[in-house]
N, C-alpha and C positions, 0 to 999 in steps of 0.2 A: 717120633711124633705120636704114633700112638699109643706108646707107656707113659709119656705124660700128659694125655687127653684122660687116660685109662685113672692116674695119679692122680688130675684134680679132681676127676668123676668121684674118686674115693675120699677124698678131702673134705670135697664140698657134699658130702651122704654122712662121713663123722659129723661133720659142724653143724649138720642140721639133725640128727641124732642128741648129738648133745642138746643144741639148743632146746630140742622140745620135752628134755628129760628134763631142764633146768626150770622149764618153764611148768612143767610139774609137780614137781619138787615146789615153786616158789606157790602154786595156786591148792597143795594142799600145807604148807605151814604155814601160807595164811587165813585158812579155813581153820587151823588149829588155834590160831591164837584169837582168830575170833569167836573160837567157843572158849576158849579160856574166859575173854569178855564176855558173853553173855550168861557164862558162869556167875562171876561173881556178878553182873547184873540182874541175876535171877532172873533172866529173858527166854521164861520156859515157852514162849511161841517160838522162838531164832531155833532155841533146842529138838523142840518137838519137829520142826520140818529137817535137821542136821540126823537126829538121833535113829538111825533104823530101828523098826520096830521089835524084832529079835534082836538087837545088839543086847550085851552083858556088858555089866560095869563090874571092877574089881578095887574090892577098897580094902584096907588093912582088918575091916573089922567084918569082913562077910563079901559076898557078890549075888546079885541080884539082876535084874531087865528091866528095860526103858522106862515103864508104867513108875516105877517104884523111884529112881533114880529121880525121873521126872518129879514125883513127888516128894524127895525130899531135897532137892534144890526149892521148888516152890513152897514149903514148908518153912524152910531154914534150918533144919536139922543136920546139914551140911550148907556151909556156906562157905563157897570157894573163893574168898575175900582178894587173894594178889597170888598170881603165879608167877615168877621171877623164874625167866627163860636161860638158860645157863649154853644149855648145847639143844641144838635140833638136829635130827638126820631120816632123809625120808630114801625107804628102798621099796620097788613098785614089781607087782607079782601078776602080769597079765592086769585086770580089772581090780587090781586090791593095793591100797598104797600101806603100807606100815610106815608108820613114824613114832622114833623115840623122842622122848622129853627129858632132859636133865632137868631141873626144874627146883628151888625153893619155895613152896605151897605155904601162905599164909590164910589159916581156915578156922574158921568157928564151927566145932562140932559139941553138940549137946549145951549148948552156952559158953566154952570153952575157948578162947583165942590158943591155937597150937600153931608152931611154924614148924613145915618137916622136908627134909629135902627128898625126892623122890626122883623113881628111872620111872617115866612113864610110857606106856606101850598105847600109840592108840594106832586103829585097825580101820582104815575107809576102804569101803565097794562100790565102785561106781557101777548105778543102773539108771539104763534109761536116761544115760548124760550127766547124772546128778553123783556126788558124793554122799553117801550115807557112812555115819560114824557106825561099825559094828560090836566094836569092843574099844572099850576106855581098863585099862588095867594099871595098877598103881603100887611098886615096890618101893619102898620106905629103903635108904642108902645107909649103911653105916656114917657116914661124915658127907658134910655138904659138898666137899669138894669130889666126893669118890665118880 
């Protein structure tokens, strides 16, 4: 009697393990693809309260912080026009979620429509309850499917 009290005590502690991992997982990729949206919305207020203030962005052509990045989504000097979601996986490190992006990026940079398939890395720290994006970094794939 009591290795199987002991048994569902363990069952039901995985299942609720799981559950709140899953439910994790689900409440930051979809904080991710709502910055995708407000990307190509150019919804630099959604941004500026997502974006921590020391976070780094990493793009194929340089890396820079918030201030900068902010300003050139508001700009248009990047315009992150469609992000076509391929794979998501999010792995959580105490207060820090990592999540990759597989991702085909349809973007206007310099007046330029380019479509580039990329692994994207982004980096949340929750403080104070809140998710803050710390780092957005962005590798360019040899082929879209890789």
């Amino acid at each position: 009697m009591k290795s199987t009290i002991l048994g569902l005590l363990f069952i039901f502690a995985c299942a609720q393990t799981f559950s709140q991992n899953a439910a994790g997982d689900q409440e930051i990729i979809t904080l991710s693809k709502d910055k995708w949206q407000w990307m190509s919305d150019k919804n630099v207020d959604a941004l500026t309260k997502l974006f921590h203030e020391k976070a780094v962005f990493v793009h194929m052509g340089g890396s820079w912080g918030t201030e900068q990045e902010l300003n050139i989504i508001k700009s248009g000097g990047i315009w992150y026009k469609k992000a076509d979601i391929h794979e998501v996986s999010v792995k959580f490190i105490d207060n820090t979620a990592i999540l990759l992006n597989r991702i085909t990026l349809l973007a206007v940079v310099g007046g330029n429509e380019v479509t580039n398939p990329f692994m994207v890395t982004e980096v949340y720290v929750k403080e104070k309850g809140v998710w803050k994006l710390g780092s957005l970094s962005f590798t360019k794939l040899m082929t879209p499917g890789s």
